[in-house]
N, C-alpha and C positions, 0 to 999 in steps of 0.2 A: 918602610911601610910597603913597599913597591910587593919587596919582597916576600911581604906577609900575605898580600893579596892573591900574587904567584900562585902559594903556598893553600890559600884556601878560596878559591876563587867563588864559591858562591857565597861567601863572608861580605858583610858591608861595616863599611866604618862607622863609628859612633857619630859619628856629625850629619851622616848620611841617616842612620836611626834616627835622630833629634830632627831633622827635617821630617822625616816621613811621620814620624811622632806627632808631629806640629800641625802638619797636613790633613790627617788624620781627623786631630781633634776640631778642626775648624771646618771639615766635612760634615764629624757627628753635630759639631753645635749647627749647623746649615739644615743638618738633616731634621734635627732636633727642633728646631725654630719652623721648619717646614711645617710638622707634624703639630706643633702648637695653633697655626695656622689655619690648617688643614683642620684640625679638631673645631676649632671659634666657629668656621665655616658651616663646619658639620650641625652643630649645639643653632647658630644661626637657622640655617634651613631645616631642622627635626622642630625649631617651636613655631617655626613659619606653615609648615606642615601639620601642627597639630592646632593654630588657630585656625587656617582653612579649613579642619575635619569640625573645630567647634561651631564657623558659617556656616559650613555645607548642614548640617543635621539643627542651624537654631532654623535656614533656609528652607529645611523641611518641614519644621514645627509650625514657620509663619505658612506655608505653601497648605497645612492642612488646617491652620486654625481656616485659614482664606477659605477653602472650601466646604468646613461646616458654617463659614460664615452665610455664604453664598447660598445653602442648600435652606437655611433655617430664612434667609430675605426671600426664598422662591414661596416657600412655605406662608410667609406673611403674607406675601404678595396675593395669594390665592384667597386665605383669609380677608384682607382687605376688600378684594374683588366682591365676595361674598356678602361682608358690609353693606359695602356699597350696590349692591342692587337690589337689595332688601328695602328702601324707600323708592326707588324705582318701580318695582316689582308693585309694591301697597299704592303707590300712585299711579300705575296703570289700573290697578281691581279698584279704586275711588274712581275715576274717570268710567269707567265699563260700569258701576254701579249707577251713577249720575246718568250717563248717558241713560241704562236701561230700566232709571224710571222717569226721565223724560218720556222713552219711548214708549213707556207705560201710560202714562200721565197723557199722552198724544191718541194712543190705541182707546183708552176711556174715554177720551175728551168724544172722540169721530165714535163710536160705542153710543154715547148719551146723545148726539147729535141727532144722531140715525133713530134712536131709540125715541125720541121726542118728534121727530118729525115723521114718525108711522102711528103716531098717538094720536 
């Protein structure tokens, strides 16, 4: 065998194949099982990624419902405001009316007073 080596020296013997053969294939399954890995990882993180894109844009939906919520309570708010001063409003003009026929009622009174005692 020595001599066949000699003879073809970049030649490798069959046992030497069968090892590197062996090697080889327990590389590709390492490599192969890497890649399986690697994939699960991948398939992992893309739906991890496509639930946060689902948050982010339902986060937007709540963010703007929130703000027609907000604009349409500013809206009432005013409304209400308006309500509300509207028996205010009628019970200052009852109060300004009572008073100014008191004040009537007072201006006759001192009128007939005056008027009765030049009689």
């Amino acid at each position: 065998m020595r001599s066949r080596k000699r003879a073809y020296p970049d030649y490798i013997t069959r046992r030497e194949h069968e090892e590197f053969a062996r090697r080889m294939d327990t590389e590709n399954q390492r490599l192969k099982d890497e890649n399986e890995r690697q994939n699960k990882r991948i398939t992992i993180a893309e739906k991890s990624l496509n639930e946060f894109n689902k948050l982010t844009l339902e986060i937007q939906r709540i963010a703007a419902s929130i703000q027609q919520m907000t604009e349409e309570m500013s809206k009432q708010g005013k409304r209400l405001e308006n309500i509300e001063s509207k028996p205010g409003k009628r019970w200052e003009t009852l109060i300004g009316g009572i008073l100014g026929a008191i004040a009537g009622a007072i201006g006759t009174a001192i009128v007939a007073i005056v008027a009765g005692a030049i009689h």
